[in-house]
C-alpha positions as CSV (number, residue, x, y, z in Angstrom):
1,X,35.1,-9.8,20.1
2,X,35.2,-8.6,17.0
3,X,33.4,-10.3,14.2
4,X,31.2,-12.0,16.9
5,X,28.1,-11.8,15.0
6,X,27.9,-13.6,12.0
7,X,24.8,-13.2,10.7
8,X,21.0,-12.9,11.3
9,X,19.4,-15.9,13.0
10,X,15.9,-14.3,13.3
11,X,14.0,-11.5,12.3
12,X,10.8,-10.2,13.9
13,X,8.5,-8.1,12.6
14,X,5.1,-6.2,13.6
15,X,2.3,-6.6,10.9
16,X,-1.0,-5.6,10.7
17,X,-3.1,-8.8,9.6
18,X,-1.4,-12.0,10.5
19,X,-3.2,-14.4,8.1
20,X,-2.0,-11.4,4.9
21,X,1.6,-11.2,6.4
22,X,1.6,-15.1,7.0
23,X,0.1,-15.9,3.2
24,X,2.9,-13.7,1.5
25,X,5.9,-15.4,3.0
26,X,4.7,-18.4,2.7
27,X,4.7,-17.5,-1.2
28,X,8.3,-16.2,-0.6
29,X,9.0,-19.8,0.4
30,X,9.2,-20.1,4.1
31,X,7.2,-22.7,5.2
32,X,5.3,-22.2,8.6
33,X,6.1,-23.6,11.7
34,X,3.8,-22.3,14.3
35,X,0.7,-20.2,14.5
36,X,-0.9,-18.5,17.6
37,X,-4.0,-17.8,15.5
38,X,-4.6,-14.1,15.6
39,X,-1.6,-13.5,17.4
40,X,2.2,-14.5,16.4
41,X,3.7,-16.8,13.5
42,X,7.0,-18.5,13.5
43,X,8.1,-19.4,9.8
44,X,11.4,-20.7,8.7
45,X,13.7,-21.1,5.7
46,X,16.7,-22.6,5.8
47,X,18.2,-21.6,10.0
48,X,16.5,-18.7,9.3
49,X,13.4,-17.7,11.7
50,X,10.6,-15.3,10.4
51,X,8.7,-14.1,13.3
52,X,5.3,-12.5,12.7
53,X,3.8,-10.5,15.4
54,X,0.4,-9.1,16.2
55,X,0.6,-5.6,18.2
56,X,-2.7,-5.3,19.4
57,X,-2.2,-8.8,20.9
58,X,1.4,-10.2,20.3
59,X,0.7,-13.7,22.3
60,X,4.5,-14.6,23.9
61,X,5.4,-12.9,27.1
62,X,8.4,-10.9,25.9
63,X,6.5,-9.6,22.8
64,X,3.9,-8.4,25.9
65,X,6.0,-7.3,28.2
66,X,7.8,-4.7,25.0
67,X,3.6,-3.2,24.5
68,X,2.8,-2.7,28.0
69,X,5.9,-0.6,28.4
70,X,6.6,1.2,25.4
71,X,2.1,1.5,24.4
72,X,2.8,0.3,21.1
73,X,5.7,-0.8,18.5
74,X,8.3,1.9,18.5
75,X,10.4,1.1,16.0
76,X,10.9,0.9,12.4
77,X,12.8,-1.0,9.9
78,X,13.7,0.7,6.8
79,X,14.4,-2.8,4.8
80,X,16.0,-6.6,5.2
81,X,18.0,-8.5,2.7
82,X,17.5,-12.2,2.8
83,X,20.4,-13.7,1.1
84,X,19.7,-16.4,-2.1
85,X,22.1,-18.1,-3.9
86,X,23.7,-16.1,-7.0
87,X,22.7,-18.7,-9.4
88,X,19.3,-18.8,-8.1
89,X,18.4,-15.1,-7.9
90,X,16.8,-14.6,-11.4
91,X,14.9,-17.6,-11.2
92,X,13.6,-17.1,-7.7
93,X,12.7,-13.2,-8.7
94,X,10.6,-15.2,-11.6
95,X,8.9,-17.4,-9.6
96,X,7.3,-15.3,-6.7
97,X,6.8,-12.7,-9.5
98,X,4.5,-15.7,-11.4
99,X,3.0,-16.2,-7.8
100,X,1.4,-12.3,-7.9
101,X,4.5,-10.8,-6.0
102,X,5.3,-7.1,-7.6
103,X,8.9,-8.0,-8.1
104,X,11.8,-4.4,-9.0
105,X,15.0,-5.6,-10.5
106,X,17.9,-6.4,-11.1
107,X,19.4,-3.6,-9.2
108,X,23.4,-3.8,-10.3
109,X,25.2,-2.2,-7.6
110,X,28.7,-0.8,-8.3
111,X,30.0,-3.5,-5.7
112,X,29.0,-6.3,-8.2
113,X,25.7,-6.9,-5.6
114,X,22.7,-7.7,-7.7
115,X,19.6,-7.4,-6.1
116,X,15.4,-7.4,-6.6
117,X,13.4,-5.5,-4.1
118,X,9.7,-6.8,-3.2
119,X,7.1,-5.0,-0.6
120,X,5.2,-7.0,2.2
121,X,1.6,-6.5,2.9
122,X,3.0,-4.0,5.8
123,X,5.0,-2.1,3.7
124,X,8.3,-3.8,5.1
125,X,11.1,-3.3,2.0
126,X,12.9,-6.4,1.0
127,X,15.8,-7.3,-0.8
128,X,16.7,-10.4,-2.3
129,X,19.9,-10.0,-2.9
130,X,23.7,-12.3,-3.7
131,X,25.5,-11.4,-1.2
């Protein structure tokens, strides 16, 4: 069993204004492939799934289900890494800084990780990172 999970396959996040939250990850560079308008957004990059939820009005059954029970989103996410290939990193930190992104780095970690850290519209910390 162990090493089961090999990595992330999707990510879903509570955000405040879908159309803001859908707008800045589309400038990240994943590219949209669904819209509940108001409601939920599925966006991808690579096998990697984005989902963007609504709270007040989440739109899929499970997403639902999780606010009747629990009233509202009860938990929290201190920051996500997505992944981008080492010889890419610099240039991809240029790029969505060039597209109005406030981009901090290179972070040099004493594991040889590099890393630049950006903010979503909901306040969501992530890392783009090497490794």
């Amino acid at each position: 069993m162990n090493g089961a999970i090999e990595s992330i396959s999707e990510l879903a996040l509570w955000v405040e204004d879908l159309p803001r939250a859908i707008e800045f990850y589309e400038r990240l560079g994943f590219e949209l492939e669904s819209h509940d308008e108001g409601q939920n957004a599925f966006l991808r990059s690579g096998d990697f799934l984005l989902v963007l939820f609504n709270p007040k009005n989440p739109g899929t059954q499970l997403a639902t289900e999780y606010i009747r029970q629990k009233g509202e989103p009860r938990c929290a996410v201190y920051h996500v890494a997505f992944k981008i290939a080492a010889d890419r990193l610099d240039e991809f930190a240029r790029e969505i800084g060039a597209k109005g992104i406030a981009v901090r780095g290179p972070v040099e970690f004493a594991t040889g990780r590099r890393s630049y850290f950006v903010e979503d519209p909901d306040e969501h910390l992530i890392e783009l990172t090497d490794r």
